[in-house]
TORKOL-4160 file (C-alpha; in steps of 0.2 Angstrom, whole numbers, padded with zeros to 4 digits, m for minus):
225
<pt num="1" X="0015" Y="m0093" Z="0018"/>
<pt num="2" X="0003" Y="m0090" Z="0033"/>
<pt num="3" X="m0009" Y="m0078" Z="0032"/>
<pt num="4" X="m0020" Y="m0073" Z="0045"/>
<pt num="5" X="m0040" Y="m0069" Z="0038"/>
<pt num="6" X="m0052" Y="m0058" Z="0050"/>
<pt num="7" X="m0069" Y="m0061" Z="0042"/>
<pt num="8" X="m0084" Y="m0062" Z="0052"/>
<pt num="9" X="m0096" Y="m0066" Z="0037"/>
<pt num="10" X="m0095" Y="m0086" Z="0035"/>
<pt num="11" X="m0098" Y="m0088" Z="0019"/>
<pt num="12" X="m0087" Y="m0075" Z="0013"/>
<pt num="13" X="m0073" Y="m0081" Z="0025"/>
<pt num="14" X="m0074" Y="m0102" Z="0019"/>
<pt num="15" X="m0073" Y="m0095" Z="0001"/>
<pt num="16" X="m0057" Y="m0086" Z="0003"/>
<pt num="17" X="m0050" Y="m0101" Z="0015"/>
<pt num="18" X="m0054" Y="m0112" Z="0004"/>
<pt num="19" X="m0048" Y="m0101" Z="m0010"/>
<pt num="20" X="m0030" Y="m0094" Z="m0001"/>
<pt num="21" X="m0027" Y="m0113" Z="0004"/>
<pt num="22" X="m0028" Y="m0120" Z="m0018"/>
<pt num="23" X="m0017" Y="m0106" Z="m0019"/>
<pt num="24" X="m0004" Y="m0115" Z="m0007"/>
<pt num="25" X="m0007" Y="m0102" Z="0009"/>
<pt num="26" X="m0011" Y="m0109" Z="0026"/>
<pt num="27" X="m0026" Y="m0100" Z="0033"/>
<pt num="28" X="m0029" Y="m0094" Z="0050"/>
<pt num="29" X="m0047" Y="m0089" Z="0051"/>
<pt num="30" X="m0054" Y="m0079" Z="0065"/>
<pt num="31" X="m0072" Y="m0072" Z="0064"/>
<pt num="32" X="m0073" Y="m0059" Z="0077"/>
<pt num="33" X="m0058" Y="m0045" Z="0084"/>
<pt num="34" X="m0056" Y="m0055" Z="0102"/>
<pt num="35" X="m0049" Y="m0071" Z="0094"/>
<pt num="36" X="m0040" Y="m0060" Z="0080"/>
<pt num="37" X="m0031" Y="m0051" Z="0097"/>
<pt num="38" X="m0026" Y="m0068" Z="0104"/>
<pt num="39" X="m0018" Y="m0074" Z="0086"/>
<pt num="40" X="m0009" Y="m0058" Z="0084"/>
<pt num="41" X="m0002" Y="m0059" Z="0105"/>
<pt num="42" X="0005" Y="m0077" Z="0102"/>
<pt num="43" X="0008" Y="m0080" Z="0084"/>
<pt num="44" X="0009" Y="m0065" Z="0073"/>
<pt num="45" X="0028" Y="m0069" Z="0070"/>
<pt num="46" X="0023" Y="m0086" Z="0061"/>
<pt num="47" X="0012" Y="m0075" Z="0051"/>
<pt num="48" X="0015" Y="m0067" Z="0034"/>
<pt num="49" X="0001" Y="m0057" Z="0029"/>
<pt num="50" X="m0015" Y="m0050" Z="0039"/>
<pt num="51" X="m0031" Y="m0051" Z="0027"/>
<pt num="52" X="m0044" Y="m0039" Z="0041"/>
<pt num="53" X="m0062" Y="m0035" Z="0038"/>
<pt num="54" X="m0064" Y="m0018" Z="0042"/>
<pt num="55" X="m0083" Y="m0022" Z="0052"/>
<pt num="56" X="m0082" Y="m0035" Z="0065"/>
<pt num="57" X="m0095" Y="m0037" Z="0078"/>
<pt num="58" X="m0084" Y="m0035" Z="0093"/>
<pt num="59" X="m0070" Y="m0019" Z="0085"/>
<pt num="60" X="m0065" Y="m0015" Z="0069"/>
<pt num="61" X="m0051" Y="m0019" Z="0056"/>
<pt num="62" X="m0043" Y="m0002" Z="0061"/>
<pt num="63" X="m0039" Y="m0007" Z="0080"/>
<pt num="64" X="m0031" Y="m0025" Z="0075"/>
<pt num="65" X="m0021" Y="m0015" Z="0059"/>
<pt num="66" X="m0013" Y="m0003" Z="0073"/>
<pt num="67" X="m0011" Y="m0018" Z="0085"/>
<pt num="68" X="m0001" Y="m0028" Z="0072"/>
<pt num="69" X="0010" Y="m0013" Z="0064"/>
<pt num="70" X="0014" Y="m0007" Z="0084"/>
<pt num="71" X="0021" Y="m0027" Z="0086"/>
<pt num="72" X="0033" Y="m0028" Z="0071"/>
<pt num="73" X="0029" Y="m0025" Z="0052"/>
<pt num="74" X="0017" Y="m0040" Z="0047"/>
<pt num="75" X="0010" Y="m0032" Z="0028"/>
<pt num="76" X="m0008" Y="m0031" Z="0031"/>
<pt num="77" X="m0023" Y="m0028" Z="0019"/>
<pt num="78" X="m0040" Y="m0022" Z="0020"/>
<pt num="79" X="m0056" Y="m0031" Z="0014"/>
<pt num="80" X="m0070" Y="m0015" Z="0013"/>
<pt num="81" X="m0087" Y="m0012" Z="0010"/>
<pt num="82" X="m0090" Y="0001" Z="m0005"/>
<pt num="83" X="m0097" Y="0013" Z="0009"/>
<pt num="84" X="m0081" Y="0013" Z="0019"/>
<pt num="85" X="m0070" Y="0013" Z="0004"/>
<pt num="86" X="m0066" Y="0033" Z="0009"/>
<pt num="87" X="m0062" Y="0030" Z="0026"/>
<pt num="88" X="m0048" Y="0016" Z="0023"/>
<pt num="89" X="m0039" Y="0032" Z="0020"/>
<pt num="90" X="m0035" Y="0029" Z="0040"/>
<pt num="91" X="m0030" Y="0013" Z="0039"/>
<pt num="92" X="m0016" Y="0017" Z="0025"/>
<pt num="93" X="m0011" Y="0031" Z="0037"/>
<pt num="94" X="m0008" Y="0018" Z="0050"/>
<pt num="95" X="0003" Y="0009" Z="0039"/>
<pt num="96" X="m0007" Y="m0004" Z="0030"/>
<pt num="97" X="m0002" Y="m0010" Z="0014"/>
<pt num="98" X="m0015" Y="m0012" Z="0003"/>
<pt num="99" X="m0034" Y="m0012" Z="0002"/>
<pt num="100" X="m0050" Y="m0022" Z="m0010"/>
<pt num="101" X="m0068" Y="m0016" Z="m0011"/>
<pt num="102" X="m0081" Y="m0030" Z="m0009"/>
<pt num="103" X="m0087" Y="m0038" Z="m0020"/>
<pt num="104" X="m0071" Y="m0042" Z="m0027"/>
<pt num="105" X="m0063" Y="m0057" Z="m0040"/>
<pt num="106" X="m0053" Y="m0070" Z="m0029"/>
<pt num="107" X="m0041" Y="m0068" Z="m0045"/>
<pt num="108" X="m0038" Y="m0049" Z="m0040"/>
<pt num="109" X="m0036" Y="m0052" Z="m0023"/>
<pt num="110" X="m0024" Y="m0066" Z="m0024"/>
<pt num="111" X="m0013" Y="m0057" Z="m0035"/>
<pt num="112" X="m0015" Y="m0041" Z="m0024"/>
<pt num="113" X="m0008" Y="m0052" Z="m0008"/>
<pt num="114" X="0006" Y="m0058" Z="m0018"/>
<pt num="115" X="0011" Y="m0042" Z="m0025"/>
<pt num="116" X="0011" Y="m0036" Z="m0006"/>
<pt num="117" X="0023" Y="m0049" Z="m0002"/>
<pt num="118" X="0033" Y="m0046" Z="m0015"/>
<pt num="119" X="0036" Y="m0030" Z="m0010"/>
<pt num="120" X="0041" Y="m0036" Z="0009"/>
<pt num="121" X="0052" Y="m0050" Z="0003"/>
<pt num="122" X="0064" Y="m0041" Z="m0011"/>
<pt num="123" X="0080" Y="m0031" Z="m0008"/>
<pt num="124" X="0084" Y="m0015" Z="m0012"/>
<pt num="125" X="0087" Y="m0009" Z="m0032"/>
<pt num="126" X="0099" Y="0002" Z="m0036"/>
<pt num="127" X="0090" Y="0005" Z="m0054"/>
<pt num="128" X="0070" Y="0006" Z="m0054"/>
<pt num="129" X="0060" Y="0007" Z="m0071"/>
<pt num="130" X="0045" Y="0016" Z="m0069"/>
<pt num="131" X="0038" Y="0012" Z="m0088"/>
<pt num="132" X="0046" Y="0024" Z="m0098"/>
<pt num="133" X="0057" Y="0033" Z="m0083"/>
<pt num="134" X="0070" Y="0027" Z="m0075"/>
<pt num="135" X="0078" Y="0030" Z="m0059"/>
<pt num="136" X="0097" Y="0027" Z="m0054"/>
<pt num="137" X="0096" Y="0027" Z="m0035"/>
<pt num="138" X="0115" Y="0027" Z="m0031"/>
<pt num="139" X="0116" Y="0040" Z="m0042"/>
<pt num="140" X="0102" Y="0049" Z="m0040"/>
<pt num="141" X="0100" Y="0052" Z="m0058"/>
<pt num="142" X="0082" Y="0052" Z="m0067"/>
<pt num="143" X="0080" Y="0048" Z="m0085"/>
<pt num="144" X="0065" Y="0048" Z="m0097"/>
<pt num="145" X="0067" Y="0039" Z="m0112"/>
<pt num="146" X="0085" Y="0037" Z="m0110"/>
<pt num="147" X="0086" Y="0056" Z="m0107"/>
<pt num="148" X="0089" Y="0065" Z="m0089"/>
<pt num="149" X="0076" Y="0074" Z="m0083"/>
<pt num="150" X="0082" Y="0088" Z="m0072"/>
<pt num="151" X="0073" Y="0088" Z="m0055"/>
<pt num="152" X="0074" Y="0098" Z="m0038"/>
<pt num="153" X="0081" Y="0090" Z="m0022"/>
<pt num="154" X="0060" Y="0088" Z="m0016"/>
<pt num="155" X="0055" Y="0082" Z="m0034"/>
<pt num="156" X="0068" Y="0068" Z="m0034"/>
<pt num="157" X="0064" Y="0063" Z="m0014"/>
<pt num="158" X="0045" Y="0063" Z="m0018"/>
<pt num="159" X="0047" Y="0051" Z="m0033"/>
<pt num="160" X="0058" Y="0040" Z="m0025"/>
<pt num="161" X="0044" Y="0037" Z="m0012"/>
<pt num="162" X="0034" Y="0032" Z="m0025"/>
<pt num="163" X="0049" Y="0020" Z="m0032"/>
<pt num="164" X="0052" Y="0012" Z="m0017"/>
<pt num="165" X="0031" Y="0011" Z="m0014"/>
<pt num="166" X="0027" Y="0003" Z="m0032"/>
<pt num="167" X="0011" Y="m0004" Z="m0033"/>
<pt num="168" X="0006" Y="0002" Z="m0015"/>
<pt num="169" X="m0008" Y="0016" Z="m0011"/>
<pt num="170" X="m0001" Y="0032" Z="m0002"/>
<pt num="171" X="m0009" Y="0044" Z="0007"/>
<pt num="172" X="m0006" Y="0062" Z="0005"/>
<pt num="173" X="m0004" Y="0060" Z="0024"/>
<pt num="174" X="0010" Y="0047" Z="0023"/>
<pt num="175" X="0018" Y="0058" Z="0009"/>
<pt num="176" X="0018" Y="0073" Z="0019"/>
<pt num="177" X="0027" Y="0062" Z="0033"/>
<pt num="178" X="0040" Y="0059" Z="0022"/>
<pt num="179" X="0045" Y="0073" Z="0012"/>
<pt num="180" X="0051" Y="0091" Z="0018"/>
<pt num="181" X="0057" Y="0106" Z="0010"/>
<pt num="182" X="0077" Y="0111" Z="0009"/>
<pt num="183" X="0077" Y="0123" Z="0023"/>
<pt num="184" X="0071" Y="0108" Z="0034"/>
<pt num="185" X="0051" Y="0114" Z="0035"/>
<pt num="186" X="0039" Y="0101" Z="0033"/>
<pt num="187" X="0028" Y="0103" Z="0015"/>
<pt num="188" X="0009" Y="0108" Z="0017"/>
<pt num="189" X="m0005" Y="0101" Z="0008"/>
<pt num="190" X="m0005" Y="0113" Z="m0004"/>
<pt num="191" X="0014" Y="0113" Z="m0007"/>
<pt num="192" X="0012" Y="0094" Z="m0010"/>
<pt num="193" X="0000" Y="0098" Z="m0024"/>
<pt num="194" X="0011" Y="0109" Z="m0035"/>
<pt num="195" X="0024" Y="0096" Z="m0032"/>
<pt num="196" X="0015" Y="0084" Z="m0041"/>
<pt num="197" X="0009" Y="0092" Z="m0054"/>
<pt num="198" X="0027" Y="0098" Z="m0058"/>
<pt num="199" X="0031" Y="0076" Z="m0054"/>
<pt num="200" X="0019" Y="0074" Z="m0068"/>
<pt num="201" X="0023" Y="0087" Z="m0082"/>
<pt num="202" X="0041" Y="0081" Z="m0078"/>
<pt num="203" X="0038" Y="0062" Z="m0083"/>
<pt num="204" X="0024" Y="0059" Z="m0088"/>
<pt num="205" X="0020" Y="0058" Z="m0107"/>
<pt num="206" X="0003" Y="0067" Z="m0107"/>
<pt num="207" X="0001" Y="0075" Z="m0090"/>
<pt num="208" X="m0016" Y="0076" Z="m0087"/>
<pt num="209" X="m0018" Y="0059" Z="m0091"/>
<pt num="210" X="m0004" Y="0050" Z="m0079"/>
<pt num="211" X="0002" Y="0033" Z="m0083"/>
<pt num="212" X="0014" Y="0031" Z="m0070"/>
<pt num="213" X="0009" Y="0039" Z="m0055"/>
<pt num="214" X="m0010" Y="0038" Z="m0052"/>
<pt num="215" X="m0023" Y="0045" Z="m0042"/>
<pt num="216" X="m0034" Y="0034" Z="m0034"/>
<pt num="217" X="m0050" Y="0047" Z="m0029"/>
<pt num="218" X="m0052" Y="0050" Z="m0012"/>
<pt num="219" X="m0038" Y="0044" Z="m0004"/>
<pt num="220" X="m0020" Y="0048" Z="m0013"/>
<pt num="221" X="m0009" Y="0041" Z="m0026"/>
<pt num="222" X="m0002" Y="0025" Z="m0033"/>
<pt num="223" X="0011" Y="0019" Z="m0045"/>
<pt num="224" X="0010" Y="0003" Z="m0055"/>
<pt num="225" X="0028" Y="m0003" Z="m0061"/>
């Protein structure tokens, strides 16, 4: 696995080569955007994963993240400062996959990149278990504990997102993109919100603690499988 890391701190970017390459990934390190731009011209398709600082001295994260996702769909994942942790909301909106906030373990990080990949390298599932609910894809049947739960048309098409998303960060932008209403009309923000709560009274165990689909503050929603 190749991955390419945009890091323009030194001693933060030998650490993580050093650290990706024990792991058994081969490292292309770039410290700046215009040699990051010249990777991602000529050799993004040998490349599996983009690891992209969000501050470089000549650009940003943001302009190489659009770069990459308008050339094919190489995962990438953002490495953030805890100031900018909010504005990574634009990045996930551009399509990036994941993101961690500095300072981080190399543990986390490492298993985030692998989870990523996973999620680009496996095939479609025609039975998805979300902890204690499963979905039946081909059937388009929704049980909780063994027991069908009874969902609208919308309900079932917001939560398959999520399936089909596991362990990924979504937007209430990239949510909204996704889902519309049975007459065809797009869903508004606020629409997205009763949604959701319904979601959660409908399979979660105690809804106002979620187990299952989780809100990450400031940015939109996740669910661990």
């Amino acid at each position: 696995m190749r991955i390419l890391l945009v890091e323009d701190d030194r001693t933060i970017a030998s650490g993580l080569q050093y650290s990706l390459e024990q792991e058994g990934f081969s490292v292309v390190l770039c410290a700046d955007a215009a040699s990051a731009q010249e990777v991602i011209r000529g050799e993004l398709g040998s490349i599996d994963l983009c690891l992209l600082d969000l501050s470089l001295p000549d650009g940003s994260g943001y302009d190489l993240c659009r770069m990459i996702k308008a050339a094919g769909d190489t995962p990438v994942m953002f490495l953030t400062a805890v100031d900018e942790e909010v504005n990574v909301v634009m990045g996930l909106d551009m399509g990036a996959d994941d993101y961690i906030t500095k300072p981080f373990r190399v543990r986390e990080l490492i298993s985030r990149i692998r989870m990523v990949l996973r999620r680009y390298q496996k095939q479609p599932q025609h039975v998805i278990q979300l902890k204690h609910v499963t979905v039946h894809t081909l059937e388009g049947n929704v049980y909780k504990h063994g027991v069908e739960v009874d969902m609208t048309a919308l309900e079932y098409r917001l939560l398959l997102i999520f399936a089909n998303h596991v362990g990924q960060v979504l937007t209430r932008a990239q949510l909204l993109e996704r889902i519309w209403d049975v007459a065809g009309d797009f869903v508004n923000d606020n629409t997205l919100t009763v949604y959701m709560k319904r979601l959660r009274e409908k399979l979660e165990e105690n809804p106002h603690k979620p187990e299952i689909i989780k809100t990450v503050r400031g940015i939109g929603y996740k669910v661990d499988g």
